[in-house]
VOROZA-632519 format. One line per 8 residues: number of its first residue (from 0); for each residue z, y, x of N, C-alpha, C. Coordinates in Angstrom, 2 decimals. Layout:
BEGIN
NUM = Z/Y/X/Z/Y/X/Z/Y/X; ... .
END
This chain:
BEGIN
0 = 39.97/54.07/31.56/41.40/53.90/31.79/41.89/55.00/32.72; 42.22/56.19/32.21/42.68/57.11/32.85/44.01/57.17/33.73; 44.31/57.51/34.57/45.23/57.15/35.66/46.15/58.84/35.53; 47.46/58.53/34.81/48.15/60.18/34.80/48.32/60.83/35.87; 48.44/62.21/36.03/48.67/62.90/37.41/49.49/62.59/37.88; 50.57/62.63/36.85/52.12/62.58/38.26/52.33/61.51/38.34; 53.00/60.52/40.05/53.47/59.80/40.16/54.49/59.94/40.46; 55.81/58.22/40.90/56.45/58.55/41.66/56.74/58.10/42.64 .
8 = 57.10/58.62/43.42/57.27/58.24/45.27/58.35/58.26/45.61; 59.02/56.94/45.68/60.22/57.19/46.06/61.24/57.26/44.87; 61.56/58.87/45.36/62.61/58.84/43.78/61.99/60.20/43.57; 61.07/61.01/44.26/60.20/61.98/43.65/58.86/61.54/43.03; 58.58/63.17/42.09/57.41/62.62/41.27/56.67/63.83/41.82; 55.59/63.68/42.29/54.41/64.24/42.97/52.65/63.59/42.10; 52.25/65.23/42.25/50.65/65.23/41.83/50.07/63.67/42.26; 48.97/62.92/42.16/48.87/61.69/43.06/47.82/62.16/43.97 .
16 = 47.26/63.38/43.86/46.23/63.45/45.41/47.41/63.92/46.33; 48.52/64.24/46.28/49.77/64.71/46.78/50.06/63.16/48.23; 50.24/62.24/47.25/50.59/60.93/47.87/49.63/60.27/49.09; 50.10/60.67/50.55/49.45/59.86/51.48/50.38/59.72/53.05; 49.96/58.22/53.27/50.58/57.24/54.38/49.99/57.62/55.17; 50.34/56.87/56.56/49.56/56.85/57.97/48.80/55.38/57.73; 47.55/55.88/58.17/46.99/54.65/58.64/47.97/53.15/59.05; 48.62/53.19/59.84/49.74/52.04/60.25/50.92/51.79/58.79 .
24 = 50.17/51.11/57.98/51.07/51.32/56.81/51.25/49.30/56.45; 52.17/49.25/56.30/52.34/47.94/56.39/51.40/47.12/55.40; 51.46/47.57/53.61/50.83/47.28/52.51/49.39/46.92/53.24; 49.26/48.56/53.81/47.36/48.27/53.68/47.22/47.12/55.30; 47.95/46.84/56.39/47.38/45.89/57.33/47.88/44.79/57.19; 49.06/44.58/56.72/49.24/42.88/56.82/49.50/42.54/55.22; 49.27/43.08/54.25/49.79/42.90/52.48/51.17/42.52/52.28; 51.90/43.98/53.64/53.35/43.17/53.25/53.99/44.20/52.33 .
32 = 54.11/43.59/50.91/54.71/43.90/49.66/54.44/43.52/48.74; 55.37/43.60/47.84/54.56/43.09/46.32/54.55/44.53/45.37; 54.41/43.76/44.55/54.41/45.02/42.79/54.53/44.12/41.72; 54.26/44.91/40.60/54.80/44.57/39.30/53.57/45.77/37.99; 53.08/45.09/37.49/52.05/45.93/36.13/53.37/45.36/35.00; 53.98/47.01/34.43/54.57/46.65/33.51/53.67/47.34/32.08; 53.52/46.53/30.68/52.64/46.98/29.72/53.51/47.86/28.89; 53.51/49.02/28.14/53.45/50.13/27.69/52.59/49.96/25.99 .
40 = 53.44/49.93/25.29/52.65/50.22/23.98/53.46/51.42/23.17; 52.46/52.21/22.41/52.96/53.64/21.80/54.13/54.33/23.17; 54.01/54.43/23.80/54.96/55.08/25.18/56.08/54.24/25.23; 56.02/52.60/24.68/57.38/52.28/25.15/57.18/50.85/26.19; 58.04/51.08/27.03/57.92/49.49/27.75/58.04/48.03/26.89; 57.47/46.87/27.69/57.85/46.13/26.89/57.91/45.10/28.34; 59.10/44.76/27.84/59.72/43.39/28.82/60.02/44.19/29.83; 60.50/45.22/29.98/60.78/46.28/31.49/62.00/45.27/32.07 .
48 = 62.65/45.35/31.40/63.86/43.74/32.37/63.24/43.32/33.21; 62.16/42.21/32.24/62.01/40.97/33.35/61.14/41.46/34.58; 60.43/42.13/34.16/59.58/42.84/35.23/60.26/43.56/36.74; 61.18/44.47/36.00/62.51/45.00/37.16/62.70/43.37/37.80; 63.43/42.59/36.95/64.33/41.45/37.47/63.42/40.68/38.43; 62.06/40.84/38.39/61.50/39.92/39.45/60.65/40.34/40.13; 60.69/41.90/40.53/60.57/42.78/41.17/61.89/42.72/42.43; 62.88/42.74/42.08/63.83/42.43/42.59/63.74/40.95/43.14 .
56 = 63.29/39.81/42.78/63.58/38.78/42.87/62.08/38.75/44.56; 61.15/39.17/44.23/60.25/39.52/45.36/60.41/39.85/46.68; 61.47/40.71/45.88/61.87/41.81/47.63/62.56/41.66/47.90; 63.41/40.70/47.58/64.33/39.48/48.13/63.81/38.35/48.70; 62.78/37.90/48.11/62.18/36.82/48.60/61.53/37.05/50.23; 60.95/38.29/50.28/60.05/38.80/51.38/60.95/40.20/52.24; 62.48/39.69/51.93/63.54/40.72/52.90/62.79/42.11/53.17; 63.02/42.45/51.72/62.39/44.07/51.78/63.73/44.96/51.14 .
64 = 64.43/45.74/51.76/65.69/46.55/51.09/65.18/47.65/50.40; 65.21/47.41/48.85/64.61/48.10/47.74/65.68/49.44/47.69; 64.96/50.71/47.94/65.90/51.78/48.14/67.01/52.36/46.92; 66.65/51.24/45.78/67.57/52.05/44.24/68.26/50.62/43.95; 68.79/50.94/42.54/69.27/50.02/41.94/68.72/49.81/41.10; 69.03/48.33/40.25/67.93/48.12/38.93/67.57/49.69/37.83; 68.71/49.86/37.71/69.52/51.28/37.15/68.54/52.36/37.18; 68.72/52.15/38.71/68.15/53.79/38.54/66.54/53.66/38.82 .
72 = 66.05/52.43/39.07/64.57/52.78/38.98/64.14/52.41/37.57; 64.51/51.95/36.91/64.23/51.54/35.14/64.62/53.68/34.80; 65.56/54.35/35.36/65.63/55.49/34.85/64.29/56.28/35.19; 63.74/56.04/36.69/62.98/56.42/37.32/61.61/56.63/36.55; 61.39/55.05/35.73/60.30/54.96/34.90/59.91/55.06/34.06; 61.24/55.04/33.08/61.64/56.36/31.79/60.88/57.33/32.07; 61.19/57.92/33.08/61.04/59.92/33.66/59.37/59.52/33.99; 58.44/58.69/34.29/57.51/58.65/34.68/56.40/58.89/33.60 .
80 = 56.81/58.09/32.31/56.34/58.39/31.53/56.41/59.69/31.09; 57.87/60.13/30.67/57.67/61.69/30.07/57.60/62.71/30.54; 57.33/62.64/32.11/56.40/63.57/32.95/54.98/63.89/32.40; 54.92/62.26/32.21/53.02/62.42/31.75/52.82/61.88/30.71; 54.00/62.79/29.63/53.73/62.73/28.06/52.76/61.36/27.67; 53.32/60.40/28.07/52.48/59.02/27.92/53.59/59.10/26.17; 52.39/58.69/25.20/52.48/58.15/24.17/51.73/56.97/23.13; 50.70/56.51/24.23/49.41/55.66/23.80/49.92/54.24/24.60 .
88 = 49.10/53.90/24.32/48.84/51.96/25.12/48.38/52.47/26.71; 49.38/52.03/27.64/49.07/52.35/28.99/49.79/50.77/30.06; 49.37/50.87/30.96/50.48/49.91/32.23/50.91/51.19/32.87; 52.16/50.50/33.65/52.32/50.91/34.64/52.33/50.15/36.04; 51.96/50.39/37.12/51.46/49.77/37.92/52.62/50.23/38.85; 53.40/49.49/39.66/54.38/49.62/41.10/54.36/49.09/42.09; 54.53/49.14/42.88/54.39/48.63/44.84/55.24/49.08/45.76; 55.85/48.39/46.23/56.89/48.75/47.39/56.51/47.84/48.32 .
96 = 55.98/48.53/49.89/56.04/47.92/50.88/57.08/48.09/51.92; 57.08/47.04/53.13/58.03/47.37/53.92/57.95/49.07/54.66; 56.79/49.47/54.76/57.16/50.80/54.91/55.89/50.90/56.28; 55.68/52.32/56.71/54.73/52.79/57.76/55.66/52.39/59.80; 54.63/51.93/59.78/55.15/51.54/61.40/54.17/51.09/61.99; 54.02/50.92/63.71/53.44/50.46/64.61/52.87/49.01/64.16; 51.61/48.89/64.48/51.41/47.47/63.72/51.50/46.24/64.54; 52.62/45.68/64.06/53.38/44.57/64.89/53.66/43.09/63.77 .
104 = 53.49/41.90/64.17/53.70/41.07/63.24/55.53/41.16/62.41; 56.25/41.31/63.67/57.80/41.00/63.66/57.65/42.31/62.81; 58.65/41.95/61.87/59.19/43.28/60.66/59.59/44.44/61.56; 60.05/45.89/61.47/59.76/47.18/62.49/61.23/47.10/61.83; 62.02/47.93/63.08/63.77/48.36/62.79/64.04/49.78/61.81; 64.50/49.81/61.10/64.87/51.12/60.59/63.59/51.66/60.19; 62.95/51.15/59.14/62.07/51.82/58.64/62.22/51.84/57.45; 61.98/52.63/56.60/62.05/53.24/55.30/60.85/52.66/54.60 .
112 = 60.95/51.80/53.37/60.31/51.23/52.47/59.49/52.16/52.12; 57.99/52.02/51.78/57.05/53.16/50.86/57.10/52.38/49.60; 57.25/53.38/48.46/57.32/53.00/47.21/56.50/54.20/46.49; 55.61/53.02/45.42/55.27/54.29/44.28/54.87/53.61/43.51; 54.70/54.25/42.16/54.49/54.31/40.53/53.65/54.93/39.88; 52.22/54.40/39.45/51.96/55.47/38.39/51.72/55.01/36.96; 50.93/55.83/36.22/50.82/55.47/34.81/49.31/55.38/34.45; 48.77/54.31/33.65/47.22/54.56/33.12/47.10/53.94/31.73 .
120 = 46.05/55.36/31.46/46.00/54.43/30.33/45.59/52.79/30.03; 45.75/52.20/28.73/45.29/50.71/28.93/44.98/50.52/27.26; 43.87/50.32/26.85/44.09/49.89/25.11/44.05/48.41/24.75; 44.21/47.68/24.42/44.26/46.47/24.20/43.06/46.08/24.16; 42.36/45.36/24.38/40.91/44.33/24.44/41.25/43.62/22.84; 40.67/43.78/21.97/40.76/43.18/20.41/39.72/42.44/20.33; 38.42/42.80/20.29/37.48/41.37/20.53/37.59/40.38/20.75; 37.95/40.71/22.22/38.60/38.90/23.35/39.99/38.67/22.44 .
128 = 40.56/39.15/22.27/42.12/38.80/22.01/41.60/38.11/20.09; 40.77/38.41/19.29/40.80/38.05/18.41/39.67/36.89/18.33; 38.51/37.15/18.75/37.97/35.92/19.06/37.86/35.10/20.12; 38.52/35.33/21.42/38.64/34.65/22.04/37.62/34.60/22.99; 38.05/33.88/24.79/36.76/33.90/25.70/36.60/32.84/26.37; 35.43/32.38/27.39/35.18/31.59/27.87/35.61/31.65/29.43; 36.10/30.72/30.53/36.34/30.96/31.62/35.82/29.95/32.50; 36.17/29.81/33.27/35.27/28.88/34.76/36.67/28.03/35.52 .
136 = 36.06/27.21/36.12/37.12/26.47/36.81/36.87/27.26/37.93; 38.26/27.27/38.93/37.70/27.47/40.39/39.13/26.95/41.12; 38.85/26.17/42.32/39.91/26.23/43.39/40.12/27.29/43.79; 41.96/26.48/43.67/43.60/27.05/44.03/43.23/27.73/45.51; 43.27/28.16/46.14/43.41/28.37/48.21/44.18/29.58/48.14; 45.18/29.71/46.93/46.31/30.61/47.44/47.05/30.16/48.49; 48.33/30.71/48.53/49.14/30.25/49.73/50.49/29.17/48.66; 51.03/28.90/48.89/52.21/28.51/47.91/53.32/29.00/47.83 .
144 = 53.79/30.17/48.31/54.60/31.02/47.43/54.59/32.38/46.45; 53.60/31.63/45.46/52.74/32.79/44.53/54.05/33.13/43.58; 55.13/33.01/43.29/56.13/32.87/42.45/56.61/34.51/43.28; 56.13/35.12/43.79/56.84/35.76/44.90/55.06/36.95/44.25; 55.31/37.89/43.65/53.83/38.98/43.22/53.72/40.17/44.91; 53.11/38.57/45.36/52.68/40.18/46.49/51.55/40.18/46.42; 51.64/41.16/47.87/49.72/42.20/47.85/48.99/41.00/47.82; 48.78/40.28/48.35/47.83/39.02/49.29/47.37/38.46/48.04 .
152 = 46.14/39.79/47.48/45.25/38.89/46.52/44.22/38.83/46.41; 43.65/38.11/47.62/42.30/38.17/48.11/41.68/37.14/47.44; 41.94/35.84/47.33/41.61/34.88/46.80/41.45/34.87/44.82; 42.77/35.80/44.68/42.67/35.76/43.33/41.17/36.78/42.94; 41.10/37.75/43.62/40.04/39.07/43.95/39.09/38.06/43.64; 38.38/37.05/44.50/37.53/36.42/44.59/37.36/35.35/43.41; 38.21/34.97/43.02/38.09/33.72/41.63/37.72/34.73/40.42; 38.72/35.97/40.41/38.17/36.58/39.28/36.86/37.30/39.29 .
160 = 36.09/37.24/40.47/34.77/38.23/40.74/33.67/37.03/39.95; 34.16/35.90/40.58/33.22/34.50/39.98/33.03/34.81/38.57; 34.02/34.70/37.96/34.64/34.73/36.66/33.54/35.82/35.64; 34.03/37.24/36.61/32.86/38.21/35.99/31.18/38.08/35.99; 31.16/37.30/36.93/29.69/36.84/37.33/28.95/36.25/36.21; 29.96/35.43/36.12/29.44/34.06/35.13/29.97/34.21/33.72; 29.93/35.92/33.34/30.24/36.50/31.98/31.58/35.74/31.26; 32.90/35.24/32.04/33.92/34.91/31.92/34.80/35.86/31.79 .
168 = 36.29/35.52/31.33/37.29/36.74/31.29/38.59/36.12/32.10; 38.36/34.75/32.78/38.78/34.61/33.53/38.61/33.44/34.48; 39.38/33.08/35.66/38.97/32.06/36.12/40.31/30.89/36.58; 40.05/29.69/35.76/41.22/29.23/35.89/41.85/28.04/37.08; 42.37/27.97/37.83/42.61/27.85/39.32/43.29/26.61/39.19; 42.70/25.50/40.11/43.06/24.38/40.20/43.30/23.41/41.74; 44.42/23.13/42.40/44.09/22.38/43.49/44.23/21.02/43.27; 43.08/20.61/43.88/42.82/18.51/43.72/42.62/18.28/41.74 .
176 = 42.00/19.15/41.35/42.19/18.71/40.10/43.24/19.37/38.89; 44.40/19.56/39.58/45.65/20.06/39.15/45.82/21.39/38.26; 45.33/21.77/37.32/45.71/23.74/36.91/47.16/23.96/36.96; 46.97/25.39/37.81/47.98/25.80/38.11/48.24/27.39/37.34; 47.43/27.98/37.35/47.14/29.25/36.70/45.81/29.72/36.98; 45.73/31.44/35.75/44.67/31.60/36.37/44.84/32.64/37.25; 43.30/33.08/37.94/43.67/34.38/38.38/44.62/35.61/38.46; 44.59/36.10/37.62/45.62/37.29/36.59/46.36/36.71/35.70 .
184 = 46.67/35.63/35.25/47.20/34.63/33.96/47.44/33.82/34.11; 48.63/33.21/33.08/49.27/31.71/33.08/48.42/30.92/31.69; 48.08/29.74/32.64/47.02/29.31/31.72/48.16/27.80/30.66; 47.55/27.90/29.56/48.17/26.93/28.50/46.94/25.91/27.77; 47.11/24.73/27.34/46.65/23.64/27.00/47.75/23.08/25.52; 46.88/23.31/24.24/47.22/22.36/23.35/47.05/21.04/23.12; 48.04/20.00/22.54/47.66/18.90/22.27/48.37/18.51/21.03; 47.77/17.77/20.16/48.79/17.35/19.11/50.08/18.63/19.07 .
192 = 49.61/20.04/18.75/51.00/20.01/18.17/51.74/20.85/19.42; 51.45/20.71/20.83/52.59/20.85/22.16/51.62/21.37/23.25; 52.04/22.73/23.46/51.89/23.42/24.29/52.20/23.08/25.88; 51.01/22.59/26.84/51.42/22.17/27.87/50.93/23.37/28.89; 51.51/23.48/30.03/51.61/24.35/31.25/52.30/24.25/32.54; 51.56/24.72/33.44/52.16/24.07/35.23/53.90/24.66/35.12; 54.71/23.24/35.20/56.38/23.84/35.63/56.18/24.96/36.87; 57.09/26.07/36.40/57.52/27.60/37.09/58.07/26.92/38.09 .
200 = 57.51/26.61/39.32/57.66/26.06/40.40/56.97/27.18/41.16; 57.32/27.34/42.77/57.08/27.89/43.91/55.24/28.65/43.39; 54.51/27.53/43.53/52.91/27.62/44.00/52.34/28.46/42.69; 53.27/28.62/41.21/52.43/29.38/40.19/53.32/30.74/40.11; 53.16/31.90/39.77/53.55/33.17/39.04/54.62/32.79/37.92; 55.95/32.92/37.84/56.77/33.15/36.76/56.56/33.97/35.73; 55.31/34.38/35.25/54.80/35.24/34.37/55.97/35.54/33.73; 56.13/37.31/32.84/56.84/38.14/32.51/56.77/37.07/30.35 .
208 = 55.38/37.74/30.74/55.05/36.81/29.34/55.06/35.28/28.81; 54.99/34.50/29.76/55.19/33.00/29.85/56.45/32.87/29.60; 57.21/33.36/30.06/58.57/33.09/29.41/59.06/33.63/28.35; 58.45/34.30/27.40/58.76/34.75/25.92/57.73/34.09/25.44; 56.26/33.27/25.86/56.03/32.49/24.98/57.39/31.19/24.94; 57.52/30.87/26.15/58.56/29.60/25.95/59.73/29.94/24.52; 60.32/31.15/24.91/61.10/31.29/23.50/60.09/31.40/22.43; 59.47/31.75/22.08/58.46/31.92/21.01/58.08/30.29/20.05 .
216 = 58.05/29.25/21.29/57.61/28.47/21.02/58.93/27.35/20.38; 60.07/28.07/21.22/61.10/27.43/20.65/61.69/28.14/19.44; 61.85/28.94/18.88/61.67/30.01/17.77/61.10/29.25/16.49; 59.03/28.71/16.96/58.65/28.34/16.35/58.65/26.60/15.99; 59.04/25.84/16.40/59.55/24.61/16.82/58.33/24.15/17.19; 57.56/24.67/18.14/56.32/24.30/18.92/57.13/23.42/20.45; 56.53/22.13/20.43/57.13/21.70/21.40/56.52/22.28/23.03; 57.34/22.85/24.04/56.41/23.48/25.27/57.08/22.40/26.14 .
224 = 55.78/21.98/26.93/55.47/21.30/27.73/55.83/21.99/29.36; 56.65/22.05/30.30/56.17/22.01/31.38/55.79/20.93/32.00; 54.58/21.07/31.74/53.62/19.65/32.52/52.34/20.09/32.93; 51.94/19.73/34.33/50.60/20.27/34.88/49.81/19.46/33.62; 48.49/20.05/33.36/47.64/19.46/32.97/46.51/19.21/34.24; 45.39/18.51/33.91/44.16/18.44/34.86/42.86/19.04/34.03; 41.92/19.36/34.98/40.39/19.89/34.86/40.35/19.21/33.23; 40.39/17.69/33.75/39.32/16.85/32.66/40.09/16.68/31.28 .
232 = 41.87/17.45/31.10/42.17/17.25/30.26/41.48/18.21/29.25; 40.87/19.47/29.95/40.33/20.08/28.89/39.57/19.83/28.03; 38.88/18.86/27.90/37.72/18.27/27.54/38.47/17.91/25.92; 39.51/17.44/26.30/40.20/16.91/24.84/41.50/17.45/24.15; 41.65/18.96/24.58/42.21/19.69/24.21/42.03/20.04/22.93; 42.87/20.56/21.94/42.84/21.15/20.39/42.94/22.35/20.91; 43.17/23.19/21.70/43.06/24.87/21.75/43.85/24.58/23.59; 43.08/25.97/23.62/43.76/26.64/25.06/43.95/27.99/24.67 .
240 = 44.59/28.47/25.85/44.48/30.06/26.00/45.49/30.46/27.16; 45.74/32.08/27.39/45.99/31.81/28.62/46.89/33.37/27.64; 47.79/33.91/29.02/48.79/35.11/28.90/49.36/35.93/30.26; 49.12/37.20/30.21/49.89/37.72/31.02/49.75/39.46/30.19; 50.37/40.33/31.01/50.78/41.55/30.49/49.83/42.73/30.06; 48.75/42.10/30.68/47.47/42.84/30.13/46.90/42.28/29.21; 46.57/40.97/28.71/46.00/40.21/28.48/46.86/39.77/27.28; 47.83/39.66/27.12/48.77/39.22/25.94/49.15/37.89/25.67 .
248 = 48.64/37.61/24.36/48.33/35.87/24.14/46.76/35.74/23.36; 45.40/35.66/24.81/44.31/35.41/24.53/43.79/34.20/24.71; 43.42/33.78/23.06/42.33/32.37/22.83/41.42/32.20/23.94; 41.56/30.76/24.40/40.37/30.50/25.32/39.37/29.38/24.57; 38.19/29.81/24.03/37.00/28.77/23.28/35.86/28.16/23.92; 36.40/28.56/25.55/34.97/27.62/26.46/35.29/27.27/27.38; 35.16/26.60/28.01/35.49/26.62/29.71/34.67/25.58/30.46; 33.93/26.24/31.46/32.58/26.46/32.13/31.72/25.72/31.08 .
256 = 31.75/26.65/30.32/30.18/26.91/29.60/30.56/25.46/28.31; 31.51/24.77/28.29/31.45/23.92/27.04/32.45/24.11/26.20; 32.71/24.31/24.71/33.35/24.15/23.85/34.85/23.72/23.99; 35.95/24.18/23.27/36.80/23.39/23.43/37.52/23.31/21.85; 37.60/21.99/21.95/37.56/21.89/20.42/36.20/22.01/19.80; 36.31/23.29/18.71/35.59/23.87/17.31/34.83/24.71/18.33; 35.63/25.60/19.35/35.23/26.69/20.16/35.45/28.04/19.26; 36.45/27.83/18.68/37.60/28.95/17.67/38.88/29.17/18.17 .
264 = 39.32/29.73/18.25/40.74/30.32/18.13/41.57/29.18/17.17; 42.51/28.81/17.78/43.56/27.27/17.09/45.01/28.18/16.29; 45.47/27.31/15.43/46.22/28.05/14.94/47.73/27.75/16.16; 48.43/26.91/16.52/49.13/27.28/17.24/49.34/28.81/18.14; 48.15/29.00/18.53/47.81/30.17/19.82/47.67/31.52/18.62; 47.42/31.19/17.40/47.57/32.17/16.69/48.88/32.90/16.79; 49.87/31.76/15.86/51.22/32.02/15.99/51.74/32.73/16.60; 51.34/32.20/18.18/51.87/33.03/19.22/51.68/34.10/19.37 .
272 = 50.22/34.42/18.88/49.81/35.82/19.53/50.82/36.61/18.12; 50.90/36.40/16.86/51.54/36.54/16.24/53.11/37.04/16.50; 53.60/36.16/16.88/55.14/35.96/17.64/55.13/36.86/18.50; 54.01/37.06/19.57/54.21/38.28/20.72/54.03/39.68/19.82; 52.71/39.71/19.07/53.15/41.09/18.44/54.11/41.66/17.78; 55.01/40.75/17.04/56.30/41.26/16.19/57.02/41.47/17.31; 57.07/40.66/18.49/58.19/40.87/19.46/58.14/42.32/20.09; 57.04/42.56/19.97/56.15/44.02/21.33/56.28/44.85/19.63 .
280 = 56.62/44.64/18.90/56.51/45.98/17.95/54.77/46.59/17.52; 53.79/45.93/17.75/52.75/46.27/17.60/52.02/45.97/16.16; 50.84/46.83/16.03/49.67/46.01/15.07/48.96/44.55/15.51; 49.13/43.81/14.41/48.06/42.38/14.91/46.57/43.14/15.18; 46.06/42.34/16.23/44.71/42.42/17.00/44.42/41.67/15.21; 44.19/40.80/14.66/43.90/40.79/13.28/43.47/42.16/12.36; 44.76/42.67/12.10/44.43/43.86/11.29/43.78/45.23/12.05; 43.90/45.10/13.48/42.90/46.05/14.24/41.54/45.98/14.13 .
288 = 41.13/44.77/14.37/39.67/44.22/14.92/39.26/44.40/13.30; 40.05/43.58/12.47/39.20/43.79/10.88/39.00/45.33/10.64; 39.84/46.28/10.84/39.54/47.59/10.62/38.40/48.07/11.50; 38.39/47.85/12.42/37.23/48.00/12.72/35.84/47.89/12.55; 36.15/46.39/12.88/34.54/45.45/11.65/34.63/46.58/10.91; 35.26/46.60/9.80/35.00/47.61/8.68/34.06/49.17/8.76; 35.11/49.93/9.43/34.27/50.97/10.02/32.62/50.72/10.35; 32.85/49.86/10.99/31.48/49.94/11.85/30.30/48.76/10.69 .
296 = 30.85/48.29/9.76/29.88/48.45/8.68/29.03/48.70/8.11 .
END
């Protein structure tokens, strides 16, 4: 996953060995800021709105004065790409902290926000996305205003390290029982027919993608549930799977180590992934992965 040269800083675009803070930098001592991974297919954004819109909605939340307007940093990221002739499957990755200062708990007066942007490549995962993966339970010990994408992701760092351990693709996060999301992803539960998932409340991520499955699902007259599910409902689930901007809409067929369902990919979660690719303008992970198989024949 190659990382393009130019970034941007600010409202300039500079080499990225170009780009460096003082030690006393707010991001790196107390994780005060958030960001935003927006996904990129054939060089074009997809969902750049909602991503801006709750980017904005962050640095409001955590009284950070974002130095542009929606306007002109959506122009900003236009120009980011065709700096670095991005035309493939890439993210883009952004962060704005409160800015470099004396390291003090109380926010610093008159300091200038650090902001930057770059570009990498990213190709879609077709394997996992077409057959689907297995994940692990693990306790919630975020904080509860995860609705809010800041730095402070130590805990998530740690659920998803489990996750890799235990040959998972993700790890799905639960307090007292409760799923709330996962790590990197908003996790979903079929039943009869109805897509259930934790209500976009304070303690989970408003995922970019969770909310175009919700239209998706109303589109498809799939009934969506905001309703927590629990651990043990998995057990009697017809399909899971989970979504976010890297990740798309990927089948989940195990979780810690047992079957769910058939331990196949369900057709509901098909649909969807279906529904997201016409929406994103893409090839089905279907007709990818089969071309492949093929090739490799």
């Amino acid at each position: 996953m190659a990382i393009k040269p130019i970034i941007l800083s600010d409202k300039e675009f500079l080499n990225h060995e170009e780009l460096h803070y003082p030690f006393e930098e707010r991001g790196l001592q107390f994780g005060d800021g958030v960001y935003e991974v927006i996904r990129v297919y054939d060089g074009n954004y997809y969902l750049m709105e909602e991503h801006i819109d709750r980017l904005f909605r962050s640095v409001e939340a955590i009284k950070i004065r974002i130095p542009f307007t929606k306007k002109e940093l959506k122009d900003l990221l236009h120009q980011l790409l065709e700096k670095n002739k991005v035309d493939q499957d890439a993210k883009v990755y952004l962060q704005i902290t409160r800015g470099s200062a004396a390291r003090d708990h109380a926010f610093p007066v008159d300091v200038k926000p650090n902001f930057y942007a770059y570009a990498q490549e990213l190709s879609r995962n077709l394997p996992v996305m077409w057959n689907g993966g297995s994940v692990i339970s693990h306790s919630d010990h975020r904080w509860d205003w995860c609705y809010i994408k800041s730095l402070n992701l130590l805990p998530n760092v740690l659920a998803k390290q489990e996750a890799k351990e235990n040959g998972s693709i993700e790890a799905i996060l639960h307090k007292d029982g409760v799923v709330t999301e996962g790590s990197s992803s908003n996790a979903y539960l079929v039943r009869d027919g109805k897509v259930f998932t934790h209500p976009a409340k304070k303690n989970i991520l408003h995922g970019c993608v969770r909310m175009r499955v919700e239209q998706f699902c109303d589109d498809l007259g799939i009934p969506f549930m905001e309703e927590a599910f629990r651990v043990e409902d998995i057990q009697y689930a017809d399909e899971m799977f989970i979504t976010s901007s890297t990740t798309e809409v990927t089948p989940v067929t195990h979780f810690d180590g047992k079957k769910i369902a058939n331990g196949t990919p369900g057709e509901v979660t098909r649909k969807l992934q279906f529904a997201y690719e016409k929406d994103a303008g893409i090839p089905t992970a279907k007709s990818l992965f089969e071309s492949v198989e093929k090739q490799n024949a």
